[in-house]
N, C-alpha and C positions, 0 to 999 in steps of 0.2 A: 405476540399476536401473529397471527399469518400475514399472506401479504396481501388478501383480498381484505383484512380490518386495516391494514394498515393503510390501503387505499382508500376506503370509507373513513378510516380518521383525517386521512390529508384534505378528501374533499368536504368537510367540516370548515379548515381550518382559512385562512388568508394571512394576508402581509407576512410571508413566510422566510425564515432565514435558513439556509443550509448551511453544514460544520463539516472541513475536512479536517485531516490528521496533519499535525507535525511533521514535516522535510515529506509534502505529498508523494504518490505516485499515483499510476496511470488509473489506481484501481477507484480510491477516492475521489478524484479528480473526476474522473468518469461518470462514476455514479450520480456527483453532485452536479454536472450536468447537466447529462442527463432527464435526473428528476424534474429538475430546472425546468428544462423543455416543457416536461411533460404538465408540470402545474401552471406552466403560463398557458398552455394550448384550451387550458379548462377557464382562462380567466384571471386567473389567481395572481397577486401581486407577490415574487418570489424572486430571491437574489441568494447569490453566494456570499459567505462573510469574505474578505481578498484575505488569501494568504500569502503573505510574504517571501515565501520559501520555494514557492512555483518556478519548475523550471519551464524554459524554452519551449521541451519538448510536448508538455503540456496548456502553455498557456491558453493555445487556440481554444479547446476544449470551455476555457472557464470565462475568456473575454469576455462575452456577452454579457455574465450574466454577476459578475463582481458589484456588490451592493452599495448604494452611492452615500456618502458620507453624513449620517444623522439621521439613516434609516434606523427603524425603532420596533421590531419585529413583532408580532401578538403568536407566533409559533415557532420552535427553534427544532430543526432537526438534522441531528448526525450520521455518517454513512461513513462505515469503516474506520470508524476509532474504536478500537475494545480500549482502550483503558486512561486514565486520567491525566496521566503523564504525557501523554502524546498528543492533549490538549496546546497550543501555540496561545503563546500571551491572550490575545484580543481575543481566540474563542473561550476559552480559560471562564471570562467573564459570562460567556452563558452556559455552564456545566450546568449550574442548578434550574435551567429555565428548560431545559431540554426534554420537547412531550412525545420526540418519539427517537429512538437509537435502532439505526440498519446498521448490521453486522453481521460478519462467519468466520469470528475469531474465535477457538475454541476458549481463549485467554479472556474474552468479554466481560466488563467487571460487572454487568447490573444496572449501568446508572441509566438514568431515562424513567419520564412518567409511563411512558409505553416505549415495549421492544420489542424488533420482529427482527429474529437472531435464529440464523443457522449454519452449525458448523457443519454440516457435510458438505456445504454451494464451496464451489475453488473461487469464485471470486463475489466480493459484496455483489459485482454487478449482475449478479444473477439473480438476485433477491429483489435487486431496484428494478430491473427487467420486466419481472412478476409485476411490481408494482405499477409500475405505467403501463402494464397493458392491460389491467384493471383500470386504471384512470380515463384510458381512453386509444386513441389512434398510436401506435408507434409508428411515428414520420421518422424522415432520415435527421432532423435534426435531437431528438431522441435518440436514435439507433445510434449515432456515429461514437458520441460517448460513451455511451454502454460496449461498445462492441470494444475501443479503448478499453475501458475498465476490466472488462473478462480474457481478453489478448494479453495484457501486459502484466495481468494476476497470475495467468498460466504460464509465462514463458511463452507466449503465443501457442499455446498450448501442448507443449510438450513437458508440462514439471508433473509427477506422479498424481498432483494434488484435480489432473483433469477428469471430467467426468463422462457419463454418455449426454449427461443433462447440461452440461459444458456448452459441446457440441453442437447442442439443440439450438441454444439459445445465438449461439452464434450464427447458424445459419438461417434463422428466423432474421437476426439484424441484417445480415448481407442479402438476403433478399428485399429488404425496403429502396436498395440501389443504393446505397453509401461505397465509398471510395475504401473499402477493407482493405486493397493494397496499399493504400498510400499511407494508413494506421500503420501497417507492419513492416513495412518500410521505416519509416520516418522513428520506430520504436526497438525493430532488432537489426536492421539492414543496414544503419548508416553510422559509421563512426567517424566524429571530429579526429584531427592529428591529434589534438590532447590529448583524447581519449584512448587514443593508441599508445601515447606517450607512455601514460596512466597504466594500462594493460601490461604493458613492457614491463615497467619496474616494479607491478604485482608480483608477474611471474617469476622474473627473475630475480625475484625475494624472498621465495615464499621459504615458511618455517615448517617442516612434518613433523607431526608427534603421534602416538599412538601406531607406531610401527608402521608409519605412513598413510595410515587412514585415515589420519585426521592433518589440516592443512592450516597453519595463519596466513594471512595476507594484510598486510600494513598500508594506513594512506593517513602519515601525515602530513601535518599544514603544510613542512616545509617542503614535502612532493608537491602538494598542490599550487604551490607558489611557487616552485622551480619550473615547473611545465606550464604554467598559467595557465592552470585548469579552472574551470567555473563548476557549478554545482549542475549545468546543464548535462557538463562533461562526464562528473560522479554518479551520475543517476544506475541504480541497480548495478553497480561492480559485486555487488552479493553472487552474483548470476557466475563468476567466472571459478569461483573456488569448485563450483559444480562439476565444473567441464575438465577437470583433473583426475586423469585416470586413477583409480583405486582408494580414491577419495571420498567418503560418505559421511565426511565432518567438516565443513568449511567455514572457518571463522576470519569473517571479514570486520576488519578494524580500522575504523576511518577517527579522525581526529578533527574535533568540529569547532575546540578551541584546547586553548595548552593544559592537560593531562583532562582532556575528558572526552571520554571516545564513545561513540557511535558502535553497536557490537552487532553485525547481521549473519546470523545462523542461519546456515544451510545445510540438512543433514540428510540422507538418502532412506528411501522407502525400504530399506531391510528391516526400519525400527531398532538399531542400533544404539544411536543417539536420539531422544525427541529433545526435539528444540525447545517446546513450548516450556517444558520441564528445567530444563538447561537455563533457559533466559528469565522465568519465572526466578529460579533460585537468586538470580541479579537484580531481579526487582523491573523485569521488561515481562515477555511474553510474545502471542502471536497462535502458529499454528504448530503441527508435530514436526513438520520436515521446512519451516522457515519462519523463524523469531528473530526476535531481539533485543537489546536491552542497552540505557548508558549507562559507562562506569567509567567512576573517578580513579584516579591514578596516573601514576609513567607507566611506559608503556612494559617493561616489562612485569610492572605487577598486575595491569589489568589483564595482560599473556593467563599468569598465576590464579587469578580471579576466573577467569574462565575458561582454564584448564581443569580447576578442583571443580566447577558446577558441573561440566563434561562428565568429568568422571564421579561424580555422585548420583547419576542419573542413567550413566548407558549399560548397556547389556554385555554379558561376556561374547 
């Protein structure tokens, strides 16, 4: 459905529950929000399911709006989960109740009584955008998560995946008076010592294959335990295989317990590698130039694992 029905079906609905994704980020988080705001400003009784896996740099976003224990929803809707798997235990439980799925995965599996899904938007939060400004007023407590969610989709808007209509949307929120710097700040501008820690022994580990155009980068448990890293600290290390000169395949490999790894695909807009193709074959997805997928194994056969789907999938 577009996102003018899609606002006509929320203002239907009450006692509403929002679903983020699995090991959130900025983009989910945002969104869900966001919406948040914008269905309480209409009235509407509306809460986030709490996820567990929220980091630091997000929670501010979602405080408010975490739903209080023996809340019992009459509408359930999703924002930026294309697929089943990236359900977290407790949302898991309302996959089948789900009446409307926001998404711009092109990997989006279908599920939802209603969905209002497009893959050309770079970030969900463009689509939620649409929607509350059909709902009504976008106040700064609306904009400031939104504009989160489409900043930290894009790379603060430098990943290929931005658009003019990106753009748009983003300067539409910074003018309601939100703190945009202190978002892009607080998202690309600042890193913990961990996280530098973390950085360091990326780099100075990294594996090339494919005659150097393609990159691993490794982060297991016992890095993150050697540096006392938290998951605040892990948040988007996908980002760094990017920034490797002559690099348009980067596969970031993070270890989330003993042989089962975390896979985030970063591949460049020449169309090379598509991701979505790549991580699909492992049974993840996403979009053409940033997917992902988990897979079981040690590390160097998940290496093997997603090496052959690389190479079943890219161009000469």
């Amino acid at each position: 459905m577009t996102t003018q029905e899609a606002a006509a079906l929320l203002r239907r609905q009450d006692n509403i529950l929002i679903l983020t994704h699995l090991r959130p980020d900025g983009d989910t988080i945002g969104c869900a929000a966001g919406l948040c705001a914008a269905l309480r400003q209409l009235g509407k009784t509306a809460y986030l399911l709490y996820n567990p896996e929220i980091t630091a740099a997000n929670e501010g976003y979602a405080a408010p709006y975490w739903a209080p224990e023996g809340f019992t929803p009459a509408f359930v809707v999703s924002v930026d989960i294309a697929s089943r798997n990236l359900f977290f235990p407790a949302a898991e439980a309302y996959f089948d109740r789900i009446g409307l799925a926001v998404d711009h995965h092109p990997s989006f599996e279908g599920f939802g009584a209603e969905q209002c899904v497009d893959a050309s938007r770079a970030a969900c939060g463009e689509i939620v955008y649409e929607i509350c400004r059909a709902l009504g007023e976008i106040t700064q407590s609306v904009a400031l998560p939104l504009y989160a969610a489409v900043s930290t989709d894009t790379g603060c808007f430098v990943y290929a995946n931005t658009t003019p209509n990106t753009h748009r949307v983003a300067a539409a929120l910074m003018e309601t008076g939100i703190d945009w710097f202190a978002v892009n700040k607080r998202h690309f501008r600042t890193k913990s010592r961990k996280r530098i820690a973390l950085e360091a022994d990326l780099l100075g580990n990294m594996e090339f294959f494919h005659g150097g155009r393609g990159v691993f980068m490794t982060v297991p448990i016992s890095l993150m335990e050697r540096v006392g890293a938290t998951e605040s600290d892990a948040e988007d290390l996908s980002a760094l295989a990017g920034m490797v000169e002559g690099v348009d395949c980067g596969a970031v490999l993070r270890e989330l317990k003993p042989d089962v790894w975390k896979l985030s695909l970063r591949t460049g807009a020449n169309g090379r590698v598509n991701a979505t193709e790549a991580c699909r074959l492992l049974g993840g997805g996403g979009h053409a130039m940033a997917a992902g997928a988990t897979i079981q194994g040690t590390l160097a056969e998940v290496k093997a694992k997603v090496l052959a789907a690389v190479d079943a999938v890219k161009r000469a």
